[in-house]
C-alpha positions in Angstrom: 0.0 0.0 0.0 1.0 3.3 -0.5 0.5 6.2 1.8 1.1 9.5 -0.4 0.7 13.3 1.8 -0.3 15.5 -0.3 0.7 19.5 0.9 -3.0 20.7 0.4 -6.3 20.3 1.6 -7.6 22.0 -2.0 -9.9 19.6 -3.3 -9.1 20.3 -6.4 -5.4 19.3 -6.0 -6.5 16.1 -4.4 -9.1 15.2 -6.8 -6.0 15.5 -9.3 -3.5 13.2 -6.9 -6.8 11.1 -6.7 -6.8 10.6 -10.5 -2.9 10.0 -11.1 -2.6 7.6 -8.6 -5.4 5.6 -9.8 -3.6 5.7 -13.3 0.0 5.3 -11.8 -0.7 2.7 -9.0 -3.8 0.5 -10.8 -3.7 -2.5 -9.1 -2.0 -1.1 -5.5 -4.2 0.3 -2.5 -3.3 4.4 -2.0 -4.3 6.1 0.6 -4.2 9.7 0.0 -4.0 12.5 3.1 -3.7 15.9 2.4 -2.8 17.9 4.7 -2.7 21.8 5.0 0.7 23.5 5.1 2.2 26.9 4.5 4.2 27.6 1.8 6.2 30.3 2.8 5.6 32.4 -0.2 3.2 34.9 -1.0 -0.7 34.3 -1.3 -0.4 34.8 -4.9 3.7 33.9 -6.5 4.4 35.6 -9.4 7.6 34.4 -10.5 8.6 30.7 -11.3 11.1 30.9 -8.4 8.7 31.7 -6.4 6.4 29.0 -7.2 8.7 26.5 -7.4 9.7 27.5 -3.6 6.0 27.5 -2.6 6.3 24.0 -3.5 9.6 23.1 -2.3 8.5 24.4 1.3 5.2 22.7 1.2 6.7 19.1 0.4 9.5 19.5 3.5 6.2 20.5 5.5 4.7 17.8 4.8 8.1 15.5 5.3 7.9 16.9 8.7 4.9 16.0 10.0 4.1 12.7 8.0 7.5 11.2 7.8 6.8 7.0 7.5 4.6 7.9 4.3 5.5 6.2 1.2 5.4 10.0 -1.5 4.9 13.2 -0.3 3.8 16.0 -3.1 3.3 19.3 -3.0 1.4 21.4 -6.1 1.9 25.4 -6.1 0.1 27.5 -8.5 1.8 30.5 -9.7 2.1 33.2 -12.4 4.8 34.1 -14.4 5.5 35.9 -17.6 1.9 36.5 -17.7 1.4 32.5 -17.8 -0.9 30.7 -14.7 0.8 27.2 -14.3 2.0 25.2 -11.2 4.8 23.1 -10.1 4.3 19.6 -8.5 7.5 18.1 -6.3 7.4 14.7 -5.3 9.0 12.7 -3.2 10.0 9.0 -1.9 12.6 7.7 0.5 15.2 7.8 -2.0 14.6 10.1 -5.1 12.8 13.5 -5.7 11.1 14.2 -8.7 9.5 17.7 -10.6 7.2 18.9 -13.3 5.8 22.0 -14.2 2.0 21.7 -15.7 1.2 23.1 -18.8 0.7 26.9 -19.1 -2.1 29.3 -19.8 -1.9 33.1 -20.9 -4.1 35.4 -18.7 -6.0 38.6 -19.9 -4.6 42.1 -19.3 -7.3 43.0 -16.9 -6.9 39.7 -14.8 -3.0 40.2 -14.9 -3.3 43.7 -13.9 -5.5 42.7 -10.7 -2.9 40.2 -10.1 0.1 42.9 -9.9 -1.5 45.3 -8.0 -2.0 42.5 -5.1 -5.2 40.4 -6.2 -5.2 36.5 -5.8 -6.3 34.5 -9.0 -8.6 32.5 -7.4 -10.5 35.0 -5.4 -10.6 37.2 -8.1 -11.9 34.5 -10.5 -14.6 33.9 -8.3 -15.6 37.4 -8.4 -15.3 38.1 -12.3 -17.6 34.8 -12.6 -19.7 34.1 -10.0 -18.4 31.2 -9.0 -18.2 30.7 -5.5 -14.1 29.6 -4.1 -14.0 28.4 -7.8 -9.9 27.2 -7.1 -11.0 24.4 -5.2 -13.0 23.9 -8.2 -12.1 24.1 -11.8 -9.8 27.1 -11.1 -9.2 29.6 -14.0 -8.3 27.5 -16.3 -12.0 26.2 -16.3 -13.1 29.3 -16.4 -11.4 30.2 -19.3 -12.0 27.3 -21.2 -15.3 26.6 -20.9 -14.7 23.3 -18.4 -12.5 21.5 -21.6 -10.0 21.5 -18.9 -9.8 22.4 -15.0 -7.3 22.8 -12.6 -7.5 19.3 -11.3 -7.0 17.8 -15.0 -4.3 20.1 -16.0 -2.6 19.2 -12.4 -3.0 15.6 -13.2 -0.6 15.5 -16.0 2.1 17.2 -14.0 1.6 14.6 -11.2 2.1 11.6 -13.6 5.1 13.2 -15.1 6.3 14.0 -11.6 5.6 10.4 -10.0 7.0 8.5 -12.8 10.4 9.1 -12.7 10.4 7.5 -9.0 9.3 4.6 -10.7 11.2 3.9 -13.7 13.8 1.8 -14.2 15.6 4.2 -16.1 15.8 6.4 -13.3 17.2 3.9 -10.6 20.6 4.6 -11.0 20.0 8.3 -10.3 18.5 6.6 -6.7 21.7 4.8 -5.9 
């Protein structure tokens, strides 16, 4: 069995660990815990760096105060260069692992809100009416319609974060 701690309560961000496990680990038991953590950055990063160390900080959170689990993972959202992604870090005993999800440009007016202090999600929710819509299908849902959502776009970087840690072609890196 694996126990996996995600660095989140976000539903959306556990729906998405949810969905890569289930397609990583198909015939294992996974239990999933998220559990909530700060990340040490701003509300709302706006640079990769920054993201990236949201992440990092969340993860060795999480180490902290779930150390006998199997994977920890963290998931940050950020902006940068007027792009919305996040980065996933992942863990095991013996190797990390990272991916950054695919990217999505954001309108002047949303990006301008963002610079002078706004958080995506809160503002999302305002501009359309859906209530806490990041611990639903974020803005990238908004944006496109529900084609994708947060938790879907976050499942690819999981899986591409994850599988490293289990590849053959990565052991030697563990050793």
């Amino acid at each position: 069995m694996y126990h996996v701690v995600v660095a989140t309560c976000n539903p959306a961000k556990i729906l998405a660990v949810t969905e890569a496990c289930k397609a990583i680990f198909p015939d294992e038991q996974v239990e999933i815990q998220g559990v909530d953590v700060e990340s040490g950055v701003c509300a709302q990063p706006l640079t990769d760096e920054e993201t990236w160390r949201g992440a990092d900080n969340r993860l060795r959170h999480a180490k902290e105060r779930y150390p006998a689990a199997s994977l920890w993972l963290a998931i940050e959202a950020g902006i940068d260069d007027n792009q919305a992604f996040a980065w996933v870090i992942v863990e095991n005993s013996l190797q990390r692992s990272e991916s950054r999800s695919a990217s999505f440009k954001l309108p002047s007016r949303i990006l301008d809100a963002l610079h002078e202090g706004a958080e995506l999600g809160p503002l999302m929710s305002t501009l359309t009416g859906i209530d806490n819509i990041k611990h639903k299908g974020g803005a990238i849902g908004a944006i496109t319609s529900g084609v994708l959502t947060r938790s879907s776009v976050y499942q690819q970087a999981i899986i591409l974060a994850i599988s490293p840690l289990l590849h053959p072609f990565y052991a030697e890196a563990a050793q």
